[in-house]
Chimera marker file (.cmm) of the C-alpha trace (Angstrom):
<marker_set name="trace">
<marker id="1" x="-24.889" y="106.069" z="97.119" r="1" g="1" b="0" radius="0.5"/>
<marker id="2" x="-22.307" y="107.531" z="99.440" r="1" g="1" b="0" radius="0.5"/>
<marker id="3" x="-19.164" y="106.418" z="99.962" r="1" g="1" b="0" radius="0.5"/>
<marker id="4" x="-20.201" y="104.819" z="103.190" r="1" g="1" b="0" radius="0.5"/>
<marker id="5" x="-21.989" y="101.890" z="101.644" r="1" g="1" b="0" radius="0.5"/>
<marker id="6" x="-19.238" y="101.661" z="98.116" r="1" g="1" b="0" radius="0.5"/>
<marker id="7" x="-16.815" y="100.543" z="99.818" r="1" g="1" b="0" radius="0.5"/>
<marker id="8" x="-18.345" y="97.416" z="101.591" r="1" g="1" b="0" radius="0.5"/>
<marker id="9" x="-19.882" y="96.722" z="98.692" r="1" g="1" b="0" radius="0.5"/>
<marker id="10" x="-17.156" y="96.801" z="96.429" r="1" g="1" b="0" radius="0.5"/>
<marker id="11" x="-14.982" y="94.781" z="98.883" r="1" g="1" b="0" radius="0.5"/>
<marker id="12" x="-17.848" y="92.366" z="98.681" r="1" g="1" b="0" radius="0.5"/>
<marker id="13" x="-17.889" y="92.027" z="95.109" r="1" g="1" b="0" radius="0.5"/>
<marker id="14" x="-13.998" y="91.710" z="94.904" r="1" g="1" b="0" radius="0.5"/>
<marker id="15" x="-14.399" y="88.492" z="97.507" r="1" g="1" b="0" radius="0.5"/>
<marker id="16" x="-17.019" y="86.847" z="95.319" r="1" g="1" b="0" radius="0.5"/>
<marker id="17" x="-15.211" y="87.274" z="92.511" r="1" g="1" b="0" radius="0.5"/>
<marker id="18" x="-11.555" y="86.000" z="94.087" r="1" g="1" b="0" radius="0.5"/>
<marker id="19" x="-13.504" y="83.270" z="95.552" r="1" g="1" b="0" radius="0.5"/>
<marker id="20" x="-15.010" y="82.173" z="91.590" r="1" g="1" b="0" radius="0.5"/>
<marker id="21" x="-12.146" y="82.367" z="89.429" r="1" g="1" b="0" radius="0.5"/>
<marker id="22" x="-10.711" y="80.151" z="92.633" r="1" g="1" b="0" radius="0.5"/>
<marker id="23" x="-12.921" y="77.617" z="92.870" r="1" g="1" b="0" radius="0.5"/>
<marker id="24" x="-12.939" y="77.390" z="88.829" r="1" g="1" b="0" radius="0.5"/>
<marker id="25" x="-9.243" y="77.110" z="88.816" r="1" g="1" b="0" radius="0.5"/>
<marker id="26" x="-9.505" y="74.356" z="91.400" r="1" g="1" b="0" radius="0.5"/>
<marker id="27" x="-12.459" y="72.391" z="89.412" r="1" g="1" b="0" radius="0.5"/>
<marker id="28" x="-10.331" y="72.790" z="85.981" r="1" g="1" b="0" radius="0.5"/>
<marker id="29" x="-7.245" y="71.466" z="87.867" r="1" g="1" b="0" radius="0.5"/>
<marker id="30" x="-9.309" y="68.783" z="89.051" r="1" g="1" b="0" radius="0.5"/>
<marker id="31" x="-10.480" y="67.516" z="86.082" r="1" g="1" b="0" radius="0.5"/>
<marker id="32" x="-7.915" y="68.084" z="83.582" r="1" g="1" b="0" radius="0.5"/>
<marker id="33" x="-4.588" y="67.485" z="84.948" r="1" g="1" b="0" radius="0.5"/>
<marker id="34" x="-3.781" y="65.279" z="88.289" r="1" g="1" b="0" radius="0.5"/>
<marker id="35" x="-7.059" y="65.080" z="89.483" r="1" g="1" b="0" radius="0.5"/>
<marker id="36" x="-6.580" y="65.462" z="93.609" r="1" g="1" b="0" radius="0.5"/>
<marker id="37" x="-3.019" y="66.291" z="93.621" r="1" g="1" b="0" radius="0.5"/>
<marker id="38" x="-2.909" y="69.373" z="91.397" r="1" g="1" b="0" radius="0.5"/>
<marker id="39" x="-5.526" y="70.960" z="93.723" r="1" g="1" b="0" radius="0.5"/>
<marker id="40" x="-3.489" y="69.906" z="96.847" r="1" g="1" b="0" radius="0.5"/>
<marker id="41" x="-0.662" y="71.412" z="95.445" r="1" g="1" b="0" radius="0.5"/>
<marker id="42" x="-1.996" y="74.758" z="94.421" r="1" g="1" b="0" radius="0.5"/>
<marker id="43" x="-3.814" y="74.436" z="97.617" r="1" g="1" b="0" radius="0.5"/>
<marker id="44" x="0.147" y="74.154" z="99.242" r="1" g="1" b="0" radius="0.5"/>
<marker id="45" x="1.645" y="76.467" z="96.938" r="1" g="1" b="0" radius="0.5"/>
<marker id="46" x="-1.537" y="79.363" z="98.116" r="1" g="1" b="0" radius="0.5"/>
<marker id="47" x="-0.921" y="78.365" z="101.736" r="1" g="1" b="0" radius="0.5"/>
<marker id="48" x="2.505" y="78.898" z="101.747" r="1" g="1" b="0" radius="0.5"/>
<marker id="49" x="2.928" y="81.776" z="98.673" r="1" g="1" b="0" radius="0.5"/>
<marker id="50" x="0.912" y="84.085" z="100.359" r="1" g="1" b="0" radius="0.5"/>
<marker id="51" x="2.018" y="84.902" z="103.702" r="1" g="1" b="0" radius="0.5"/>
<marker id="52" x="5.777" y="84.647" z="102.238" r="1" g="1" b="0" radius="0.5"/>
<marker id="53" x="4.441" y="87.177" z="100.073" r="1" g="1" b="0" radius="0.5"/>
<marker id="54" x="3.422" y="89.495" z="102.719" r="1" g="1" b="0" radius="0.5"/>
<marker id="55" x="6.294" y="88.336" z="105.204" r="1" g="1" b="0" radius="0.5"/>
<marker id="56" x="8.550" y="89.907" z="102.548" r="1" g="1" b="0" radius="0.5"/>
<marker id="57" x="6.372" y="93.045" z="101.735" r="1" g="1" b="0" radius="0.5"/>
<marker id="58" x="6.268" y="94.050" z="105.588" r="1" g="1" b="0" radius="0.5"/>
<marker id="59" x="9.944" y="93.257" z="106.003" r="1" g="1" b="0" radius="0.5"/>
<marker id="60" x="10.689" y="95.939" z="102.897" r="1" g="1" b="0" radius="0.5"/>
<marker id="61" x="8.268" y="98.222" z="103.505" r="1" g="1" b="0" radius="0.5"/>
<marker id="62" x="9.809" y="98.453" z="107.322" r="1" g="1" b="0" radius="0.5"/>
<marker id="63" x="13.101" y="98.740" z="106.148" r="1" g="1" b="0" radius="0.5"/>
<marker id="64" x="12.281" y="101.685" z="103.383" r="1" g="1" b="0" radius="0.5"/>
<link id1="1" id2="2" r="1" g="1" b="0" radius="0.2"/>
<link id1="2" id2="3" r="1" g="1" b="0" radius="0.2"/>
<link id1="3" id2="4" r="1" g="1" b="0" radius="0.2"/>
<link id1="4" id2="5" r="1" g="1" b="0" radius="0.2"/>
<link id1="5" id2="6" r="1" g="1" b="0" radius="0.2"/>
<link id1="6" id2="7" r="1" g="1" b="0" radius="0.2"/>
<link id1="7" id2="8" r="1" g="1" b="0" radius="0.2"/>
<link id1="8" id2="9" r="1" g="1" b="0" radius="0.2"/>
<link id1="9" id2="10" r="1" g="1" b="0" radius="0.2"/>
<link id1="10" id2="11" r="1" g="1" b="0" radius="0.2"/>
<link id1="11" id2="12" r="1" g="1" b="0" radius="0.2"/>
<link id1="12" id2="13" r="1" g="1" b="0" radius="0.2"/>
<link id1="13" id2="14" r="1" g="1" b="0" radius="0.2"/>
<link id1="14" id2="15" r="1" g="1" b="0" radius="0.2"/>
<link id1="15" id2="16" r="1" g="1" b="0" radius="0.2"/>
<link id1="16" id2="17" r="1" g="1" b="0" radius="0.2"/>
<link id1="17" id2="18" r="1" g="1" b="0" radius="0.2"/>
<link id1="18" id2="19" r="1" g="1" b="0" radius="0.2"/>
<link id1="19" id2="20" r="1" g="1" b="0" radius="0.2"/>
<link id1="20" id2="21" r="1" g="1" b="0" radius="0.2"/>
<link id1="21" id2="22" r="1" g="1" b="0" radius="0.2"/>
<link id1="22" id2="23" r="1" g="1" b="0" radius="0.2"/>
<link id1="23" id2="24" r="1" g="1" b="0" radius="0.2"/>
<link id1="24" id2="25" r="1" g="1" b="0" radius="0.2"/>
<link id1="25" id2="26" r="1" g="1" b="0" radius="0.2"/>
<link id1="26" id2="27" r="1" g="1" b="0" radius="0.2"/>
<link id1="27" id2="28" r="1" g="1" b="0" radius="0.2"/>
<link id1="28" id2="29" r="1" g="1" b="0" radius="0.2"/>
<link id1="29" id2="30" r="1" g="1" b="0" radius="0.2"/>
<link id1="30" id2="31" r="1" g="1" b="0" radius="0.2"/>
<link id1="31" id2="32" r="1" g="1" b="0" radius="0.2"/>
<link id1="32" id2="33" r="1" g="1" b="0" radius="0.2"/>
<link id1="33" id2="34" r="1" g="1" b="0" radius="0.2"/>
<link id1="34" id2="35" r="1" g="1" b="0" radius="0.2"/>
<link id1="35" id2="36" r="1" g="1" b="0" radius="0.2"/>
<link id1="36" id2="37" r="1" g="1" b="0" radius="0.2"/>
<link id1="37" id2="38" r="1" g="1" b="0" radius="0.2"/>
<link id1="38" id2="39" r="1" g="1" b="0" radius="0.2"/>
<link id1="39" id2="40" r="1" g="1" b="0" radius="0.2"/>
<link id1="40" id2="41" r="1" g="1" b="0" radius="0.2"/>
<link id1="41" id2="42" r="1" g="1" b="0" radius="0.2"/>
<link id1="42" id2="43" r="1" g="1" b="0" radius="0.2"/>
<link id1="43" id2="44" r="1" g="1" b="0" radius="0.2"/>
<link id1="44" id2="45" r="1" g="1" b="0" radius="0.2"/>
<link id1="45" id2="46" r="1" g="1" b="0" radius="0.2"/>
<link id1="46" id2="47" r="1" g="1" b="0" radius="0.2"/>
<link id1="47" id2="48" r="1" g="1" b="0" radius="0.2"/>
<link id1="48" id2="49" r="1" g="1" b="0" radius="0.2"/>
<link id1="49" id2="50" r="1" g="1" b="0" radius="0.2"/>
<link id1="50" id2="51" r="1" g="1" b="0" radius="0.2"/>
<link id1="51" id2="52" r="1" g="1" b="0" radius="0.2"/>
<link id1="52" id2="53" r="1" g="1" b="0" radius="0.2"/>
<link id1="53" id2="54" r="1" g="1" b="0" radius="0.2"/>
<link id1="54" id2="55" r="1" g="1" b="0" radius="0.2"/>
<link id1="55" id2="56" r="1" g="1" b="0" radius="0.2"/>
<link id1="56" id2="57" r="1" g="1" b="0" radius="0.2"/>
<link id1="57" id2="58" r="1" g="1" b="0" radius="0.2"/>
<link id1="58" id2="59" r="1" g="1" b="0" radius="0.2"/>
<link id1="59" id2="60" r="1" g="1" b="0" radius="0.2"/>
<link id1="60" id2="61" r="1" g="1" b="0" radius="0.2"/>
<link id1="61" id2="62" r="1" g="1" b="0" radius="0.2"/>
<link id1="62" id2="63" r="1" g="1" b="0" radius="0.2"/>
<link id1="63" id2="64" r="1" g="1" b="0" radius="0.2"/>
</marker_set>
């Protein structure tokens, strides 16, 4: 297997596994602590983190 069809592949298998430990952090949250609200708020907390995250990468990595 070349590196032609590892890479996809791999990619794919990182995205199934984000996706699982995701949606079993949101079904613990839902069941355990707040119901609803913890999952809107890590929901929040995802939507906002991550593309301050990568605002603030770009910005130092431009700057360096």
């Amino acid at each position: 297997m070349g590196k032609a069809l590892l890479f996809p592949l791999l990619s794919i298998l990182v995205i199934i596994a984000y996706a699982g430990i995701l949606g079993v952090l949101f079904m613990l949250l839902n069941h355990k602590v707040w119901e609803e609200w913890a999952v809107v708020i890590l929901g929040v907390i995802i939507t906002v983190g991550v593309p301050s995250i990568a605002f603030y990468a770009q910005k130092k990595v431009e700057s360096s």
